[in-house]
Structure formats: C-alpha cells, structure tokens
C-alpha positions in Angstrom: -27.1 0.6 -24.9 -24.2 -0.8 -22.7 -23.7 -0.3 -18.8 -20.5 0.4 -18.2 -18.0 1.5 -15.5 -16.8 5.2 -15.1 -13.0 4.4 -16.0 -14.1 3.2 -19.3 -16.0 6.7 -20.1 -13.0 7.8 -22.3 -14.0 5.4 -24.4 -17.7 5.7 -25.1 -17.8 9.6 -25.4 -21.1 10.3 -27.9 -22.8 7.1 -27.2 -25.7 6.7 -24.9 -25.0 4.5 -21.9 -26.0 3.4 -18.6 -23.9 3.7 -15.1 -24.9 1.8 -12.0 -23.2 3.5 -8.8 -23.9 5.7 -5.6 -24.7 9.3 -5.2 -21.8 11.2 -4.2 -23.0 15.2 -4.1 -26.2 16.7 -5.7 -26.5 20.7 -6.2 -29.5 22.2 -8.5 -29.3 25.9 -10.5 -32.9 26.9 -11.7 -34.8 24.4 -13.5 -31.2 22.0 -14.2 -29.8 19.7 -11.5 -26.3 18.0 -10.9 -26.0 14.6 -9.9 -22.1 13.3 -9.2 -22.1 10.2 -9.3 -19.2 7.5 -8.6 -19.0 3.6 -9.2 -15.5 2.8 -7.2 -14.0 3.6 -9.9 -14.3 7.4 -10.5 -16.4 10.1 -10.6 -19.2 11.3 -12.9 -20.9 14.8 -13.5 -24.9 13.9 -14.6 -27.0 17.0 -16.1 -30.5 16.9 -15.8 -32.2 19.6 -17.7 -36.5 19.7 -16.6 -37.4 19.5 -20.3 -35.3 16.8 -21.0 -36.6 14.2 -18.1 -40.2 13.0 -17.6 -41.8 15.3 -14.5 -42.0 12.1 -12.2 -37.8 11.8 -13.2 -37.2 15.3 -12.7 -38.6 14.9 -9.1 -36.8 12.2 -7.6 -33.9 14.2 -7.6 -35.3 16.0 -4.6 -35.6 12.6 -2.9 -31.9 11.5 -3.4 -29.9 11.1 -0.1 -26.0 10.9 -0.4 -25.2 7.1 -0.7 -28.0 6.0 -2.1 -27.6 3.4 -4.8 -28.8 4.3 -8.2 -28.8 3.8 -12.2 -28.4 6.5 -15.0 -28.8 6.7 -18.4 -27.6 9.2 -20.9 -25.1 10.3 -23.4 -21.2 10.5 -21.9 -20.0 13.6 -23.8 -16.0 15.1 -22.3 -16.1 18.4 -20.1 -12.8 19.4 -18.6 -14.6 21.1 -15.8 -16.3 18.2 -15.0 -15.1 15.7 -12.3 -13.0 13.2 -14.0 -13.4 15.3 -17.2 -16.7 13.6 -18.7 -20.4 14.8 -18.3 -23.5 12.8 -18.7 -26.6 14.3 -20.5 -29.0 12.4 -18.4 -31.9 11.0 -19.9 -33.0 9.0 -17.1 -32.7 8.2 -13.6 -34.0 5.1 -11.2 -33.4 5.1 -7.9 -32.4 1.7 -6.7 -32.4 2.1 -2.9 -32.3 5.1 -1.1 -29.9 5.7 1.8 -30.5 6.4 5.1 -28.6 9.7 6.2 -24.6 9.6 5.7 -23.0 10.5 9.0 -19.6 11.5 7.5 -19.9 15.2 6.4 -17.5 17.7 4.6 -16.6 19.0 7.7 -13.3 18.0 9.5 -13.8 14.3 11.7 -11.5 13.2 14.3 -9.8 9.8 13.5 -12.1 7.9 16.1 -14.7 9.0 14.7 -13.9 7.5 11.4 -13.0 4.3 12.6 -16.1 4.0 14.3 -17.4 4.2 10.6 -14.7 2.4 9.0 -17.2 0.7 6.4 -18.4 4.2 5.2 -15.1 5.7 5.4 -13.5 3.3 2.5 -16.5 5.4 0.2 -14.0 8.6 0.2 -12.0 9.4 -2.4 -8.7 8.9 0.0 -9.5 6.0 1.0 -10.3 4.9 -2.1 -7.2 5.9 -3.8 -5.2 4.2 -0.9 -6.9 0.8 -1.7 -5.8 1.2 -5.6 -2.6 1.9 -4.7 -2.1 -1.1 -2.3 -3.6 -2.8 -4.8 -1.4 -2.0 -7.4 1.7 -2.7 -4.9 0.5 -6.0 -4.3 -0.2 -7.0 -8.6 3.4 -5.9 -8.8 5.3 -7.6 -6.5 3.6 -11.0 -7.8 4.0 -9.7 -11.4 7.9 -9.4 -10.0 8.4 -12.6 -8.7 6.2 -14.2 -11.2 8.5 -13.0 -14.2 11.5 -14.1 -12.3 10.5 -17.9 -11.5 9.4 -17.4 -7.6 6.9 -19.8 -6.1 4.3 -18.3 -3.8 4.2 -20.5 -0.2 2.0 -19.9 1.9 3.0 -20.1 5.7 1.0 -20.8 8.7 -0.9 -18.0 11.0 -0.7 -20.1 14.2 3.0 -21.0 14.8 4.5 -22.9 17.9 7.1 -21.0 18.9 8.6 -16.9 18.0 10.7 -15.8 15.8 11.5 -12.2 16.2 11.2 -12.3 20.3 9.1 -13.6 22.6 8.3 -9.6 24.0 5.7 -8.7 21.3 3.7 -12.5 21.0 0.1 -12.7 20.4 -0.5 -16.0 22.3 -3.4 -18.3 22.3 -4.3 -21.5 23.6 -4.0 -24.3 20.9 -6.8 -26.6 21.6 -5.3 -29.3 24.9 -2.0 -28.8 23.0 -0.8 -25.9 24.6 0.2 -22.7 23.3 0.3 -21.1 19.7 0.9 -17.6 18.7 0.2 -15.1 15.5 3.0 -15.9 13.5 5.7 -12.9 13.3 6.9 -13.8 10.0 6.9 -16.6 7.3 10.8 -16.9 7.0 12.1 -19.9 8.5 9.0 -21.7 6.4 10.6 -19.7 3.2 13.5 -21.0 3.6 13.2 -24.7 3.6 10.8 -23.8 0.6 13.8 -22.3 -1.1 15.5 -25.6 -0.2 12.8 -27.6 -2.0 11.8 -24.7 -5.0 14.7 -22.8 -5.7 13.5 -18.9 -5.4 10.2 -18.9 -3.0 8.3 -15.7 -1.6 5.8 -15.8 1.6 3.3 -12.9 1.6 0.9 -12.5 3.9 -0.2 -10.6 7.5 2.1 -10.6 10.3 1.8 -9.7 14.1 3.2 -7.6 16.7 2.7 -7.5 20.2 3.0 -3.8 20.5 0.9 -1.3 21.8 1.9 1.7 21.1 0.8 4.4 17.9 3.0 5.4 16.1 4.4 4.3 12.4 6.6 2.4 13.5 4.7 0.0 15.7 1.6 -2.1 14.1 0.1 -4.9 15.6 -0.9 -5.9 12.1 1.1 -5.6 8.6 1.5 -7.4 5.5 5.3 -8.4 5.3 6.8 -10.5 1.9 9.8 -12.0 2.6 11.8 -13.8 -0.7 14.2 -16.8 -0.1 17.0 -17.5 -2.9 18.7 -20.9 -2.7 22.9 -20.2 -3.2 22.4 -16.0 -2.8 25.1 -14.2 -1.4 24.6 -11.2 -0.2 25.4 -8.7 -3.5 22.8 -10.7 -4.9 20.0 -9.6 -2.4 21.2 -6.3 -3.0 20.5 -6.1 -6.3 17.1 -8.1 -5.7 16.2 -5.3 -3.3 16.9 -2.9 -5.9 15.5 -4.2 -9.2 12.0 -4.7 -6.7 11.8 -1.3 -5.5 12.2 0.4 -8.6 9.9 -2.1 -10.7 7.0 -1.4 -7.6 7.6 2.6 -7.6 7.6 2.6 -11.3 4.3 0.5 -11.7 3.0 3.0 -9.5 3.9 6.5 -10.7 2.9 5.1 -14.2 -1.3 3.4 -13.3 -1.7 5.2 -9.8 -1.3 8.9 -11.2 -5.0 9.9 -10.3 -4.9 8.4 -7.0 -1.3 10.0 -6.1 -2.9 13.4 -6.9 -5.8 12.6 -4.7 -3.4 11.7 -2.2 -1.3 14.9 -3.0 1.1 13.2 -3.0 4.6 14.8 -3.8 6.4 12.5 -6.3 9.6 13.4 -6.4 11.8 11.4 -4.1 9.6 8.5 -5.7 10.9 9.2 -9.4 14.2 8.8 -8.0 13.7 5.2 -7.0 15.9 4.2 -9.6 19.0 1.5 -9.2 21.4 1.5 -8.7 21.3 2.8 -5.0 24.3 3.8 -2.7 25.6 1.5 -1.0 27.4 2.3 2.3 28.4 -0.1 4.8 27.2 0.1 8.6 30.5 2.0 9.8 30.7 4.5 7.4 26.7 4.9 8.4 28.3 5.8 11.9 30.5 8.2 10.8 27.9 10.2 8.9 26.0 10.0 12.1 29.1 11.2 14.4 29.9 14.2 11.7 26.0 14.8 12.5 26.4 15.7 15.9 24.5 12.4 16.9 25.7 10.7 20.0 25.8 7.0 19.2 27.6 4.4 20.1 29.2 1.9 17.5 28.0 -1.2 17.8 24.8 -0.8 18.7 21.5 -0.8 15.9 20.5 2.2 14.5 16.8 3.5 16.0 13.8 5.2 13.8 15.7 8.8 14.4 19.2 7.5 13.4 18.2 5.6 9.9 16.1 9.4 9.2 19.5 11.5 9.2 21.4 8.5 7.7 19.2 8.7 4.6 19.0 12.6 4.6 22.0 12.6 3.0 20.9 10.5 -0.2 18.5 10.9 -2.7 17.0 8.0 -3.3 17.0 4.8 -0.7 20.0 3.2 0.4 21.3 0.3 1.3 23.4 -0.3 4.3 25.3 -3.7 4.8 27.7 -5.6 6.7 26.3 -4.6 10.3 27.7 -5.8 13.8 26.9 -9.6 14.2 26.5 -9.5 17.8 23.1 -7.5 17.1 22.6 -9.5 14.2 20.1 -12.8 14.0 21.7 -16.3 14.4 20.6 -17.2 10.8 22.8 -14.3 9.1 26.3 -15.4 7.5 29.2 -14.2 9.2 31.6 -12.1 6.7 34.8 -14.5 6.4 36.7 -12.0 5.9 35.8 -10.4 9.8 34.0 -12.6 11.7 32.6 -10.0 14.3 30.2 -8.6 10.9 27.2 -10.0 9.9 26.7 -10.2 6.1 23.2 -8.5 6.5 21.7 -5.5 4.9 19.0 -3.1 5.1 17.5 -0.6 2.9 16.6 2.7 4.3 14.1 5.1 2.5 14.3 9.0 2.4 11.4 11.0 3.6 11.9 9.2 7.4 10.4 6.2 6.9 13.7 4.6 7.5 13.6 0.6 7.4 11.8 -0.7 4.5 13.6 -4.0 3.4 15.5 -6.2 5.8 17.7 -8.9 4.9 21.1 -11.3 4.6 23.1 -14.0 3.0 21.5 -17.0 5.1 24.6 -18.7 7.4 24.9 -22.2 5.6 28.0 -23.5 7.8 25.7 -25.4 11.2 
C-alpha cells in the first residue's frame, strides 16, 4: 500500500492507498459520512460507510474540525460527481492533529480581514491556484531563457544610488556608510553581465516608493529584465514575442484546473500568439485622437491611454519608436530621426496596459 498525493489519483484508481492531507469540508447522510479531503494538490471525496469502519473509526468523524491534519486509507475508485472526479472507499482514518477552530468561513470576508489571516488564506482553493500559476510562470520563463543560452545573474537588493527616480526610494541607512536603498531594478547590473556573458536575465523582487492601491502601483513585484549583447531593437521585439506566447501557452496547457477555479475567461489568452501588431508611437496617437482622447503628442501614454490603444487589437501589441525626450538616457536614438528613442513597449488587452518595457541599449558614449 503506497501513500500518494491526490494529483497522482488517476493513476492508482482500484488500488488501496493512503493520503496524508487536511480536512477541507465534512457532511454525514444516515449512517455514511463524507470527508473532502485536500493535500495542496487537489481535492478528494472519502466515503465512510458505519459497517465498513471499526466503531472507535466511525466516531472520530464527529471530532474532526476543518484544518485538522489527518491520514486515510482506502481504495481510490473514479466518480465524476466527486470533487476532482475520484472517491475514496475509506477503510480507515487517523487523526493526526486536530485543529483549533478555522476563522475563515464560507461566508463573504472583507480583504483586511483576509490579510490579517494571510497564512490560512493560501489554504483556499484561489489562492491556491494563484500560487500554481505563478509557479508555472516562473518554471517557464527559466525553461525560456534556459533553452536559449541565458545566464541567470543575480543583482543586489541594497543598491547605492536609483535608477528609475529618486521620488519612489525605499531608503535606509547602510551601516556608517551612508545611504542604501531597495533596488528598483537589476538592469544596469544586466547589462555589464551581457558585456561579460552574452544573453543574461536578472529576476528577482523590486521596489516602489508608492503608496497608493491600485494595480498599477506596488511597493513590491517581481520584475525579469533580459540583456542581449549586439540586439537591436527588432530583435527585442521578437524576444518579447516568442516569451509571451511560450509563457501563455505553458499555461493554458498545465494550469487548466486552476484557470477554471480562477474562472478565468481564456480567450484573449489563446490569442497570445506572434506575431503581434506592431505600430509605432505616432500612429498610437492618432488612434487615440480618432478616439476622442485629448492628448498631447509628445508626452507618455498614462494607464487610461495604453487601455484604448490596445482595445483596438486582439492580442498584445507592441508599440516602438517613442519620443526620446521622455525616453531613458540609456535608449539608442533612431539614426534615422534623432528626436525618437529606439524603445518599445508591449501593451496587453483586457486594461492591463504595460507589461514589457524595453530598447536597443545606446552604444555611442
């Protein structure tokens, strides 16, 4: 008799096996009970039938609490009806540790509420599915970078001075050395690494000054940021593509089950597929004038302005050559017009606007 995890169930269907996990809802009907149980890595229907279980086994059912850790044994046998489509027959049950009483509920809970019991909240099946899907995000972009010759760098939290703006700093004193702050992004590191390596990535948390909530404004996120030695800017273009579509795709295809707990609508997602428009930053103006929006050329495009700009695709695109006067010192002018920037940015439908940043690195000091 094996213990095994509840993802592998398809697998054992007829055999007798043992699962070690939480409780996760109980209900009883006459003289059987119903035990679903779930390991963190899905969720499983136990039957206990009174004439199948010793008395003293039969009993402890009425002792369970929600959350408390315990061990069953039985044979798996498949049930469409059941939670994750599989049933146990249980033959026995040990409680391992019962838990004190769970203060999240069924009922509807504010967000501060949930916060203030983070740890327990990650036990939901949203949250859970969130974490598999970040998960699966982060094993493919290192599966996409690995395949392609990248070398991971690792770049350093503390960092002496900004690199985005000194507005939104997280500062600290460094020891009698003076200041350090929470680094704002592992680029500049990147690229000497690409000077060194060839093709380098840098993944890893990043910081914001900001205060305010909304999407747009964390104080917290991880960011990776590639560096190609001798790229120009196509090049980044099609980088940007071919990694968006092998992410999505590695999602849609091992996340299914946690999109549908998410319920999440998949559509503009199966359209992540290259190559994407590209348009560049004047003609995103004009699509904004023939909007009715009032904005002035030469100026970046805000959260609202990138949202009606990608309206009119369907599937992210990419918008290049932008103004260098709002443009970063380390962006490549265009030879051809001097007064552009040969920087692009890929914009995603749906509203959430932004998603990749980038440009052919200036080379001419």
């Amino acid at each position: 008799m094996s213990r095994i995890s509840i993802e592998n169930l398809p697998a054992h269907a007829g055999e007798k096996v043992t699962i070690h996990g939480w409780l996760y809802n109980k209900r009883s009907s006459g003289k059987i009970r119903f035990l679903v149980v779930r390991d963190g890595t899905g969720l499983l229907q136990c039957v206990m039938a009174k004439n199948a279980v010793p008395d003293q086994v039969f009993e402890l059912f009425d002792r369970l609490t929600q959350e408390s850790s315990l061990s069953v044994t039985g044979v798996v046998k498949k049930d469409d009806r059941a939670p994750g489509g599989f049933e146990m027959d249980l033959a026995h049950l040990e409680l391992i540790n019962p838990a004190q009483e769970y203060p999240i509920t069924p009922k509807e809970h504010g967000v501060d509420f949930l916060m203030d019991h983070r740890h327990l909240w990650l036990r939901s099946l949203r949250q859970n599915a969130i974490l598999r899907i970040r998960h699966q995000i982060i094993s493919s972009m290192r599966e996409f970078f690995d395949v392609r010759g990248f070398i991971l760098m690792d770049a350093p939290i503390f960092t002496p001075a900004a690199c985005e703006g000194t507005s939104t700093l997280f500062e600290t004193e460094y020891f009698d050395l003076g200041k350090a702050y929470l680094t704002q992004s592992g680029q500049l590191y990147a690229e000497a690494g690409a000077m060194a390596l060839g093709k380098v990535y840098v993944f890893g948390p990043t910081f914001r000054a900001e205060k305010s909530k909304t999407r747009r404004h964390l104080t917290e996120f991880w960011m990776v940021e590639p560096e190609v030695a001798f790229n120009d800017l196509n090049d980044n273009m099609e980088l940007a593509e071919e990694f968006l579509e092998h992410i999505v795709s590695a999602v849609l295809k091992k996340r299914e089950r946690e999109l549908k707990i998410l319920e999440r609508n998949t559509t503009h997602l199966e359209r992540v597929k290259k190559p994407f428009p590209r348009i560049t930053y004047d003609e995103a103006v004009e699509i904004l004038h023939k909007k009715g929006v009032e904005f002035a050329r030469g100026n970046d495009f805000g959260g609202a302005d990138e949202t009606v700009i990608s309206a009119e695709f369907d599937r992210p695109v990419i918008v290049h050559r932008y103004p260098a006067a709002i443009k970063a010192f380390y962006m490549k002018r265009d030879p051809k017009n001097p007064d552009l920037a040969l920087a692009m940015d890929v914009l995603a439908p749906e509203g959430y606007g932004e998603i990749i940043g980038g440009s052919q690195r200036e080379d001419d000091y």
